[in-house]
PDB file with one MODEL, atoms N, CA, C and O in Angstrom:
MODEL        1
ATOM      1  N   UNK A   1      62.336 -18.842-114.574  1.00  0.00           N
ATOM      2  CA  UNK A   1      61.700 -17.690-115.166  1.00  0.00           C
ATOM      3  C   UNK A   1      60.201 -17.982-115.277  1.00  0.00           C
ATOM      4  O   UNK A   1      59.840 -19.083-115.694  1.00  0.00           O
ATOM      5  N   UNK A   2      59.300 -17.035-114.918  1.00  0.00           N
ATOM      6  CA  UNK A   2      57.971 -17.647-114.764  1.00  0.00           C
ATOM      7  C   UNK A   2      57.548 -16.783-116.276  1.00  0.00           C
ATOM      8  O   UNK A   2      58.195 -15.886-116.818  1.00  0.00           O
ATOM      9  N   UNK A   3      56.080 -17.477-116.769  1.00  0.00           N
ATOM     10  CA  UNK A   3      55.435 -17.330-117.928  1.00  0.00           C
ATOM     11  C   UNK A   3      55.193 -15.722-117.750  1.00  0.00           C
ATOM     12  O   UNK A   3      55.536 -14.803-118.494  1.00  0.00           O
ATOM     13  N   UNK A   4      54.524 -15.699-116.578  1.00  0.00           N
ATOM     14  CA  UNK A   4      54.251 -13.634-116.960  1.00  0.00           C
ATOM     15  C   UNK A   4      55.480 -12.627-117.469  1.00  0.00           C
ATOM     16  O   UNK A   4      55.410 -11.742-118.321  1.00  0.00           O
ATOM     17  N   UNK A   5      56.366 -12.950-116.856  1.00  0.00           N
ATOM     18  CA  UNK A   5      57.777 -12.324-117.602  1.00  0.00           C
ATOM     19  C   UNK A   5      58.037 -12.588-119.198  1.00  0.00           C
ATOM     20  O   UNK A   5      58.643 -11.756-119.873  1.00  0.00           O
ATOM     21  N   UNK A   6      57.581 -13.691-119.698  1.00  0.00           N
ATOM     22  CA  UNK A   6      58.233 -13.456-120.714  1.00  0.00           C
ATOM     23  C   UNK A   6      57.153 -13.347-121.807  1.00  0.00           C
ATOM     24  O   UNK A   6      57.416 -13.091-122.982  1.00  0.00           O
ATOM     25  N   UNK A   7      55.793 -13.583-121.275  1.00  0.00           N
ATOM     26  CA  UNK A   7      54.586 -12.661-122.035  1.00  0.00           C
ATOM     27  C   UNK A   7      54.921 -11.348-122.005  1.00  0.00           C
ATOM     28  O   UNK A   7      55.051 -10.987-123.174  1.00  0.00           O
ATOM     29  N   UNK A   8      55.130 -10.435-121.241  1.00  0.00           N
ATOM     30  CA  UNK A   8      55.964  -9.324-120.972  1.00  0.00           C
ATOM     31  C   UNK A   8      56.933  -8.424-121.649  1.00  0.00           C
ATOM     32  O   UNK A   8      57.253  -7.238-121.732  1.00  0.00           O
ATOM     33  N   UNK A   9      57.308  -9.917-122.204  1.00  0.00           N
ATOM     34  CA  UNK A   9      58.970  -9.750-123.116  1.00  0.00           C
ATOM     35  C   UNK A   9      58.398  -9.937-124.536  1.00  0.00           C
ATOM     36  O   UNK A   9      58.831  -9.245-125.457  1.00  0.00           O
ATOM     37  N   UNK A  10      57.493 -10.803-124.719  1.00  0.00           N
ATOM     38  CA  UNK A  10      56.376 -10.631-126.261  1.00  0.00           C
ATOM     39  C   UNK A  10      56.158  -9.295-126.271  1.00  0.00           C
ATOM     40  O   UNK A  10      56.702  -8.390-126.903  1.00  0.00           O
ATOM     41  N   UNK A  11      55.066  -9.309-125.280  1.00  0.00           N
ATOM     42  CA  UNK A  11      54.317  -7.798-125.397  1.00  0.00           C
ATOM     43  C   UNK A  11      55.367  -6.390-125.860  1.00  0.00           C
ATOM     44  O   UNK A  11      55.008  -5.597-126.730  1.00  0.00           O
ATOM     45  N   UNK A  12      56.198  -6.309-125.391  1.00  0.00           N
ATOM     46  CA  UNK A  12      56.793  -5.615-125.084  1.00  0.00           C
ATOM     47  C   UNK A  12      57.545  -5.908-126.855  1.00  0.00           C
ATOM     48  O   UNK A  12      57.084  -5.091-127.653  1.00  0.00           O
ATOM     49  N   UNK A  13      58.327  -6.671-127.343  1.00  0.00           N
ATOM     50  CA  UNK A  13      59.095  -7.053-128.065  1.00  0.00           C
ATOM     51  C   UNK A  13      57.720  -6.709-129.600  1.00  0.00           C
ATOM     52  O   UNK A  13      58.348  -6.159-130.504  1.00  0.00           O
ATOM     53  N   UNK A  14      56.699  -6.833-129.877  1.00  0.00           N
ATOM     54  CA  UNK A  14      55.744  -6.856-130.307  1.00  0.00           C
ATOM     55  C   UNK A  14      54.902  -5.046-130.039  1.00  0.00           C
ATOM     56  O   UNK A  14      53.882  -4.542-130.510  1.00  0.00           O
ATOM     57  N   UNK A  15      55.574  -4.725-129.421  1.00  0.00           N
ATOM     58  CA  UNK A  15      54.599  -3.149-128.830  1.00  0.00           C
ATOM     59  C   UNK A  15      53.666  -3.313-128.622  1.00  0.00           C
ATOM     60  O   UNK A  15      52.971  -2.431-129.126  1.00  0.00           O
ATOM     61  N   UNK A  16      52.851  -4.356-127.849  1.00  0.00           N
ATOM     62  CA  UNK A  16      51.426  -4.400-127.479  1.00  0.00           C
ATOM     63  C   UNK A  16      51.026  -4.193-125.968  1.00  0.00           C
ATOM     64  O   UNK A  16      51.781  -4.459-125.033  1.00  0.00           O
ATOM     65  N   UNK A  17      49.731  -3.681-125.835  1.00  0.00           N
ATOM     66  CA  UNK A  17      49.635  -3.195-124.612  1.00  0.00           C
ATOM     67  C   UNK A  17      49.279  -4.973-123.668  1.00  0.00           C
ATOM     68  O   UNK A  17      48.985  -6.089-124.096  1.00  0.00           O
ATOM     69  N   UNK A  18      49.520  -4.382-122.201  1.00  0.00           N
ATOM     70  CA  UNK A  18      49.498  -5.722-121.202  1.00  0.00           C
ATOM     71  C   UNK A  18      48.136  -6.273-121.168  1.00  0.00           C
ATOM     72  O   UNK A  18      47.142  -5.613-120.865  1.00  0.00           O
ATOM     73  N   UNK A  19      48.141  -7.591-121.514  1.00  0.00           N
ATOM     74  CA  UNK A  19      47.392  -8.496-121.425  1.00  0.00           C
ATOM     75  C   UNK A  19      46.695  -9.036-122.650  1.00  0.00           C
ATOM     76  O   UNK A  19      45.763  -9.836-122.732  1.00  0.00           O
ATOM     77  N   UNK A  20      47.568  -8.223-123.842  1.00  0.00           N
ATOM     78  CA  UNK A  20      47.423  -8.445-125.643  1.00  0.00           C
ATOM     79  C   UNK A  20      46.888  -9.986-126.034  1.00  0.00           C
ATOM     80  O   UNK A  20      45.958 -10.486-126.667  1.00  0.00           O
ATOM     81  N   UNK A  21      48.393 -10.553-125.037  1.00  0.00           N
ATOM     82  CA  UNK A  21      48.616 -12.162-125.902  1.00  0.00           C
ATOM     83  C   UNK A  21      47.889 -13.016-124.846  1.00  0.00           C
ATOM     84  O   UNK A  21      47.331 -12.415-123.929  1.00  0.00           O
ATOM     85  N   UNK A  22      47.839 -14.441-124.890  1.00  0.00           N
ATOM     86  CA  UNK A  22      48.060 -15.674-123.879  1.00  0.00           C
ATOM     87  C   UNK A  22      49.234 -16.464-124.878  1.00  0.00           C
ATOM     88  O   UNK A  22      49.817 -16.335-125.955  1.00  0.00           O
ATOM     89  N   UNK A  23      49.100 -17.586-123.413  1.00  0.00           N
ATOM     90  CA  UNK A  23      49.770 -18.926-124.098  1.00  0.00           C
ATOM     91  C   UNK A  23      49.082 -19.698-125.395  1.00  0.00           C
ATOM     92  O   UNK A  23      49.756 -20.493-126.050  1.00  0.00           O
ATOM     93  N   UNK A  24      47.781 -19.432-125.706  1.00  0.00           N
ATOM     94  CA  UNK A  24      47.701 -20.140-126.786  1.00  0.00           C
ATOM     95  C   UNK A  24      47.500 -19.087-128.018  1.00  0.00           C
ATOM     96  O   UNK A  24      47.086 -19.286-129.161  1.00  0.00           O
ATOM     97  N   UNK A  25      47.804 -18.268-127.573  1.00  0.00           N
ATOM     98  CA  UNK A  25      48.206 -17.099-128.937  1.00  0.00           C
ATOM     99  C   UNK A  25      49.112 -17.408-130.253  1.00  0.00           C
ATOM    100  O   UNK A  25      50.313 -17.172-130.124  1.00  0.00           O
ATOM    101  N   UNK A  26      48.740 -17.826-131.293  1.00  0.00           N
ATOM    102  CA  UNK A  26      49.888 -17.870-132.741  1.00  0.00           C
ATOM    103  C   UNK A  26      49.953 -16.789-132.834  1.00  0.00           C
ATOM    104  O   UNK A  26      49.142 -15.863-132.812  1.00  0.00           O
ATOM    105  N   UNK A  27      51.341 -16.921-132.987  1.00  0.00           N
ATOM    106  CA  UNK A  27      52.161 -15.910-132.980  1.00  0.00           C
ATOM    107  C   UNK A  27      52.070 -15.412-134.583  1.00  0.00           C
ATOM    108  O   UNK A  27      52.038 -14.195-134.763  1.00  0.00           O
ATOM    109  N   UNK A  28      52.025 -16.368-135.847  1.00  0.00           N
ATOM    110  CA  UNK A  28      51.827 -15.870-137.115  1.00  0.00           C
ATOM    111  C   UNK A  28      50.620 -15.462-137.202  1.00  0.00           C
ATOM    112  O   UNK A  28      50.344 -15.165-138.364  1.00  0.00           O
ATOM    113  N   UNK A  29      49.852 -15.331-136.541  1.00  0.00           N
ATOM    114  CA  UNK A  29      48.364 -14.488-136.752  1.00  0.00           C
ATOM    115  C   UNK A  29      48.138 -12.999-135.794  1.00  0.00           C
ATOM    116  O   UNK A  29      47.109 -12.356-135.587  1.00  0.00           O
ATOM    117  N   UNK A  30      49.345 -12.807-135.398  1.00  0.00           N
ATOM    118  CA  UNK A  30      49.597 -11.915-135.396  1.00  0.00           C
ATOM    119  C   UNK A  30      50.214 -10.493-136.219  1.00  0.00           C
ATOM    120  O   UNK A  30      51.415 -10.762-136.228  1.00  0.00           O
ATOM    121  N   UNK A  31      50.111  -9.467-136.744  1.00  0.00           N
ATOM    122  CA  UNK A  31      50.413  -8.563-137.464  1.00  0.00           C
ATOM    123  C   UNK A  31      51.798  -8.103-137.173  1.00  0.00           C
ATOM    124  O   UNK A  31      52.664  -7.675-137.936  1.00  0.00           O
ATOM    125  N   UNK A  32      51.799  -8.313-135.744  1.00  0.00           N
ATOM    126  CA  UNK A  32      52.880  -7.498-134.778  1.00  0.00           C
ATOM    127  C   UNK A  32      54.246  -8.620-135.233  1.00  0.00           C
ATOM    128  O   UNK A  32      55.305  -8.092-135.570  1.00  0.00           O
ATOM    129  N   UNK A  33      54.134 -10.261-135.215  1.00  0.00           N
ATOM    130  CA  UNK A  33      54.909 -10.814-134.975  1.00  0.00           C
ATOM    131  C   UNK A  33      55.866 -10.968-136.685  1.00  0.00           C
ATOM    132  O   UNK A  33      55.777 -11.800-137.588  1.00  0.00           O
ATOM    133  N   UNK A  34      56.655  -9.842-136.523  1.00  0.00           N
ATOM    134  CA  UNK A  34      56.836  -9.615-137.727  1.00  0.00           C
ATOM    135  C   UNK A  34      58.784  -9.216-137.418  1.00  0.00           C
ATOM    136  O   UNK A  34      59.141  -8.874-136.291  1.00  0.00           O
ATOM    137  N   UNK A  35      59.697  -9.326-138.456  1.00  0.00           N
ATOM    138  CA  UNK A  35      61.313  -9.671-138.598  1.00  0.00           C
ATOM    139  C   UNK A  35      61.583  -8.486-137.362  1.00  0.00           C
ATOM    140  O   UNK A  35      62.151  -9.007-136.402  1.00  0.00           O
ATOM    141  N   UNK A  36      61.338  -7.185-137.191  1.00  0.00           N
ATOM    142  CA  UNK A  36      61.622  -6.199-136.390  1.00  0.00           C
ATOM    143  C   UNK A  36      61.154  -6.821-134.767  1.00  0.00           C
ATOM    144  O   UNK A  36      61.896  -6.893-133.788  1.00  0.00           O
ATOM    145  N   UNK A  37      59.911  -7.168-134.839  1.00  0.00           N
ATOM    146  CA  UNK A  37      59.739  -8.042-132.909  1.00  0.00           C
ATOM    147  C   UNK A  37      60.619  -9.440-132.858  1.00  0.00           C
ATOM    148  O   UNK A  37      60.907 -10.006-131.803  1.00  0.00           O
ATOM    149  N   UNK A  38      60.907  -9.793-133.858  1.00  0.00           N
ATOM    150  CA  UNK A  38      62.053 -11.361-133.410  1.00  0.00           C
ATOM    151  C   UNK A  38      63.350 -10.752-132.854  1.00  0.00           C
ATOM    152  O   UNK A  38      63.845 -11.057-131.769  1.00  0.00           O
ATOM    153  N   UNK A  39      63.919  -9.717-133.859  1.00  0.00           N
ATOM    154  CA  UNK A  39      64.920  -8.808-133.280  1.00  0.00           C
ATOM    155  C   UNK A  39      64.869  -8.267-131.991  1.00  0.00           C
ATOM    156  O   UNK A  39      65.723  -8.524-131.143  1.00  0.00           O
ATOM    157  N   UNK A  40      63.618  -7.307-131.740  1.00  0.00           N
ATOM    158  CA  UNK A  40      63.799  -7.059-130.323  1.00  0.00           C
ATOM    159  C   UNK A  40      63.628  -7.862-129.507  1.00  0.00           C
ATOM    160  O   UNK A  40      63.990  -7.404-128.423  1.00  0.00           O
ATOM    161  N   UNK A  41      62.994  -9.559-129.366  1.00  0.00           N
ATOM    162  CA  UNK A  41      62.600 -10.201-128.936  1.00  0.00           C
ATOM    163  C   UNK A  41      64.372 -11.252-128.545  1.00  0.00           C
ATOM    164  O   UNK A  41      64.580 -11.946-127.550  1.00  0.00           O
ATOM    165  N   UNK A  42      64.840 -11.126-129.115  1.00  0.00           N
ATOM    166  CA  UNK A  42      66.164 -11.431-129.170  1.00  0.00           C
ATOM    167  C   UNK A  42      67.366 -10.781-128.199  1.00  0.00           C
ATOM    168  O   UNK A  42      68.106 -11.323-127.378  1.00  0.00           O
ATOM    169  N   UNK A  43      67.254  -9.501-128.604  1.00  0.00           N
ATOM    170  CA  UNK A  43      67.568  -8.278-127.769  1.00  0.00           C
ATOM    171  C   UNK A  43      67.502  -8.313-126.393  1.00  0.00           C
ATOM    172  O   UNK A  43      68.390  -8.171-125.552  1.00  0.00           O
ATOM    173  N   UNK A  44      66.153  -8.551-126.268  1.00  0.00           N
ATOM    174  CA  UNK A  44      65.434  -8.703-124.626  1.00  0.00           C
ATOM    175  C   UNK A  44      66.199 -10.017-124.092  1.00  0.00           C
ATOM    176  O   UNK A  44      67.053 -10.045-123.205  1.00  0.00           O
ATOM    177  N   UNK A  45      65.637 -11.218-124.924  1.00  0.00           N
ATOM    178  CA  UNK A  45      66.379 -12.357-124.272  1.00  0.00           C
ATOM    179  C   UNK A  45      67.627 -12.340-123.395  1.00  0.00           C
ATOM    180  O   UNK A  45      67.830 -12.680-122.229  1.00  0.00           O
ATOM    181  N   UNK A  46      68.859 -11.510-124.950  1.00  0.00           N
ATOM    182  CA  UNK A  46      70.002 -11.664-124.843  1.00  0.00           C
ATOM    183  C   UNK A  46      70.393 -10.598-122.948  1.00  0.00           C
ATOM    184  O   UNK A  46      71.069 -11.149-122.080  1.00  0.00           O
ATOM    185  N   UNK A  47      69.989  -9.607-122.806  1.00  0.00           N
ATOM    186  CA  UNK A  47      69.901  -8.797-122.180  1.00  0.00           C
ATOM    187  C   UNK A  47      69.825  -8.955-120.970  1.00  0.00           C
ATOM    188  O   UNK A  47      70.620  -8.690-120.068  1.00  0.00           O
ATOM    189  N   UNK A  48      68.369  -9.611-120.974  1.00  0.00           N
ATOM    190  CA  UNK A  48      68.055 -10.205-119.270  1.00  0.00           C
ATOM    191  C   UNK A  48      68.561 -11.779-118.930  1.00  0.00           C
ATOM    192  O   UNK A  48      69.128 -12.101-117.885  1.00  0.00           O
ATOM    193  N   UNK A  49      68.261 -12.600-119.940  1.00  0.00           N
ATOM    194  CA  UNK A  49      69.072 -14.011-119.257  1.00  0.00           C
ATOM    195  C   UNK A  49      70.366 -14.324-119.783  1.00  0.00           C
ATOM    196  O   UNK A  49      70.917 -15.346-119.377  1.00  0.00           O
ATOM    197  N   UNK A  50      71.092 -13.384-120.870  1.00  0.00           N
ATOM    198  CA  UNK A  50      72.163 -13.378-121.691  1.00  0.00           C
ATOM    199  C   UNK A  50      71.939 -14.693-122.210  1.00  0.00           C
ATOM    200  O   UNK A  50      72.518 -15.474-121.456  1.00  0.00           O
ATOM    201  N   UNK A  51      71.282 -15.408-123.291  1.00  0.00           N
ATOM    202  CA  UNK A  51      71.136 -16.303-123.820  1.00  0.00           C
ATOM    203  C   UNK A  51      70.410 -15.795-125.310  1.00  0.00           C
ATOM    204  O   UNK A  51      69.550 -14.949-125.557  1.00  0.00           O
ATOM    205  N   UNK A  52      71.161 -16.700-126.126  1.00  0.00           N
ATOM    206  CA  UNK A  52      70.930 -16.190-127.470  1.00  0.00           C
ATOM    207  C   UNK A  52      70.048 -16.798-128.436  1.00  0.00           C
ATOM    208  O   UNK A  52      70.538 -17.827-128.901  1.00  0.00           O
ATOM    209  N   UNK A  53      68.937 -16.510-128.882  1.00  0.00           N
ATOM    210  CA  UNK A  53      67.818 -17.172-129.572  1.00  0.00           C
ATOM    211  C   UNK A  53      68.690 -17.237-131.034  1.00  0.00           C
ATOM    212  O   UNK A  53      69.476 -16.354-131.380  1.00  0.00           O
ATOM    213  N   UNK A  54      68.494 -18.037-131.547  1.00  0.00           N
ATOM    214  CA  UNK A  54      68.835 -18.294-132.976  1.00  0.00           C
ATOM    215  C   UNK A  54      67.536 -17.672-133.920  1.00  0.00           C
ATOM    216  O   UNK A  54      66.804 -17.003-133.190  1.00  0.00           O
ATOM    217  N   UNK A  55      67.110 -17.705-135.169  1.00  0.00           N
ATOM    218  CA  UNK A  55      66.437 -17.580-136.068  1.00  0.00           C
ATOM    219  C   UNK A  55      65.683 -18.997-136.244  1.00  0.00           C
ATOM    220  O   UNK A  55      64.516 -18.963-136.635  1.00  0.00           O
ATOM    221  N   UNK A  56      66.174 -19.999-136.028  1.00  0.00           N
ATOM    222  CA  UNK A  56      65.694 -21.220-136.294  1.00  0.00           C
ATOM    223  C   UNK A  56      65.104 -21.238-134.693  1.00  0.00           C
ATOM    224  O   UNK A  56      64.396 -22.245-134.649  1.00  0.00           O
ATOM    225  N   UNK A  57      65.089 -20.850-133.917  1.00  0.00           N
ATOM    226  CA  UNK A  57      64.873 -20.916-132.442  1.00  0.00           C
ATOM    227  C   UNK A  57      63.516 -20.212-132.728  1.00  0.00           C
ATOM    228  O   UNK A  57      62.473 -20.746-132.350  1.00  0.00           O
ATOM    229  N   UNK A  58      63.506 -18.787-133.521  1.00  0.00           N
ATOM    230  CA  UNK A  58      62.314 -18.007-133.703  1.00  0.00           C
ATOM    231  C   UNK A  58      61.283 -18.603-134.629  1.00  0.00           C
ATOM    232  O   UNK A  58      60.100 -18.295-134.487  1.00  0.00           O
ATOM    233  N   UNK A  59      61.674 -19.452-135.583  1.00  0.00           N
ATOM    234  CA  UNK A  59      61.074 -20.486-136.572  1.00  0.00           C
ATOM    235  C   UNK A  59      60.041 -21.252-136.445  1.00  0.00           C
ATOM    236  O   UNK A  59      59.043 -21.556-137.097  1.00  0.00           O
ATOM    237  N   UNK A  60      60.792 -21.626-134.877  1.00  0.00           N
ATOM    238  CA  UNK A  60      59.972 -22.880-134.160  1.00  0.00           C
ATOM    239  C   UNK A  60      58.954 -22.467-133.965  1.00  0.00           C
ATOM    240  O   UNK A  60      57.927 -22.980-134.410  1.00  0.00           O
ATOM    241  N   UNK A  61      59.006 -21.109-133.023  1.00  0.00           N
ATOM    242  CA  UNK A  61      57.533 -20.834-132.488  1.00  0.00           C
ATOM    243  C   UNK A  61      56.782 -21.025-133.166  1.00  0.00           C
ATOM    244  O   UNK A  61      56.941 -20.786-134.363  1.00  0.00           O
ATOM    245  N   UNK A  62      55.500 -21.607-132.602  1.00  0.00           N
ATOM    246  CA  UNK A  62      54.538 -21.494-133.076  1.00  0.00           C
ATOM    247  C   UNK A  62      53.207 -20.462-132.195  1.00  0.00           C
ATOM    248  O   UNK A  62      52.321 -19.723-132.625  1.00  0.00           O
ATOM    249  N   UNK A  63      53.565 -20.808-131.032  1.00  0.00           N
ATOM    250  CA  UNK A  63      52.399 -19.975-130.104  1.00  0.00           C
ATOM    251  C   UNK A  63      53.406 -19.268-128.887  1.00  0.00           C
ATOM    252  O   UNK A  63      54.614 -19.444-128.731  1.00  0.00           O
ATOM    253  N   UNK A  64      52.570 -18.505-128.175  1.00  0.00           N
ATOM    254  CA  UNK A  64      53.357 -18.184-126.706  1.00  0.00           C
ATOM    255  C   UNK A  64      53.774 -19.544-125.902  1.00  0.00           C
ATOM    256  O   UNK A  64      54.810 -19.542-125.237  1.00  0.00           O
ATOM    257  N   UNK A  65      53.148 -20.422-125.959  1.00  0.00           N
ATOM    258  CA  UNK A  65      53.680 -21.486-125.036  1.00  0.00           C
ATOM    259  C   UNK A  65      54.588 -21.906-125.904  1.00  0.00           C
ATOM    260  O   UNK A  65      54.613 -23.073-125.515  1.00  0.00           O
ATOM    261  N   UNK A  66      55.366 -21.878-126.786  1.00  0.00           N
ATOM    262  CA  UNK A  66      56.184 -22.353-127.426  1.00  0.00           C
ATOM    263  C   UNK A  66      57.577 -21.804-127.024  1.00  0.00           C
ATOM    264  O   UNK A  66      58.711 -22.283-127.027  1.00  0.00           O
ATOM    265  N   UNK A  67      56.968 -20.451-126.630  1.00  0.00           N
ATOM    266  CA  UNK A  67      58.382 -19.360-126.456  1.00  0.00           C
ATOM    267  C   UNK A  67      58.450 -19.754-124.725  1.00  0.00           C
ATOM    268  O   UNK A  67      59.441 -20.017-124.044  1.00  0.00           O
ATOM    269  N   UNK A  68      57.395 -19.700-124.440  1.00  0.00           N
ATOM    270  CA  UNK A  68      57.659 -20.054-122.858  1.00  0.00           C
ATOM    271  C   UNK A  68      58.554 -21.216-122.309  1.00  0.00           C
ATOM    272  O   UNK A  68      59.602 -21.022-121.693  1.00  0.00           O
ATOM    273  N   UNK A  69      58.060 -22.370-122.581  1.00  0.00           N
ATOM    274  CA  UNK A  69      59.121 -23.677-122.834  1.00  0.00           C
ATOM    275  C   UNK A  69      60.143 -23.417-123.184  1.00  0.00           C
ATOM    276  O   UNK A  69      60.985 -23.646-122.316  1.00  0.00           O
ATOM    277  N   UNK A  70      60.660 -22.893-124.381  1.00  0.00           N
ATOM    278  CA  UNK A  70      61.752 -22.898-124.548  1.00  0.00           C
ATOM    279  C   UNK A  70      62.594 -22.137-123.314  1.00  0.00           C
ATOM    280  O   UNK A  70      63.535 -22.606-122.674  1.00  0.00           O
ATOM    281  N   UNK A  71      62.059 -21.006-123.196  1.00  0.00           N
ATOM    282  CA  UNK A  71      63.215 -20.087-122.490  1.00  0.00           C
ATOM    283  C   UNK A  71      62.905 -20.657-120.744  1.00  0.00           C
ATOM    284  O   UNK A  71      63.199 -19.976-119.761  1.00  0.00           O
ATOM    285  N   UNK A  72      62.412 -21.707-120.699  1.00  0.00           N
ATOM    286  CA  UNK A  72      62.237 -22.534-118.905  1.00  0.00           C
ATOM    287  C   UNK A  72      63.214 -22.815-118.725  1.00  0.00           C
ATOM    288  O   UNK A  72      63.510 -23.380-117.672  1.00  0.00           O
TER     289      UNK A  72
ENDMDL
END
């Protein structure tokens, strides 16, 4: 799965228009990254790679490259 897809899947999971975030984006300094985008962000995961993020999985993040790694 390459990084633009799942910036994609932020953006998107977050309602922000394309090219909002990067990889070194914190995600808690964001407004957007809030209990309703982990959900859809979850959603998406589950959907396209059928793999299931935990809450403690969403915890971790700290930045976009955090989410990227994980879901490699």
């Amino acid at each position: 799965m390459d990084e633009k897809t799942i910036i994609e899947w932020l953006e998107d999971a977050m309602d922000l228009d394309e090219g909002t975030i990067s990889n070194d984006t914190v995600l808690e300094e964001l407004e957007e990254w809030d209990s309703l985008s982990r959900l859809s962000l979850m959603a998406i995961v589950k959907k396209k790679v059928n793999r299931m993020l935990t809450g403690n999985d969403l915890s971790s993040f700290v930045t976009v490259q955090d989410v990227i790694d994980f879901l490699r």
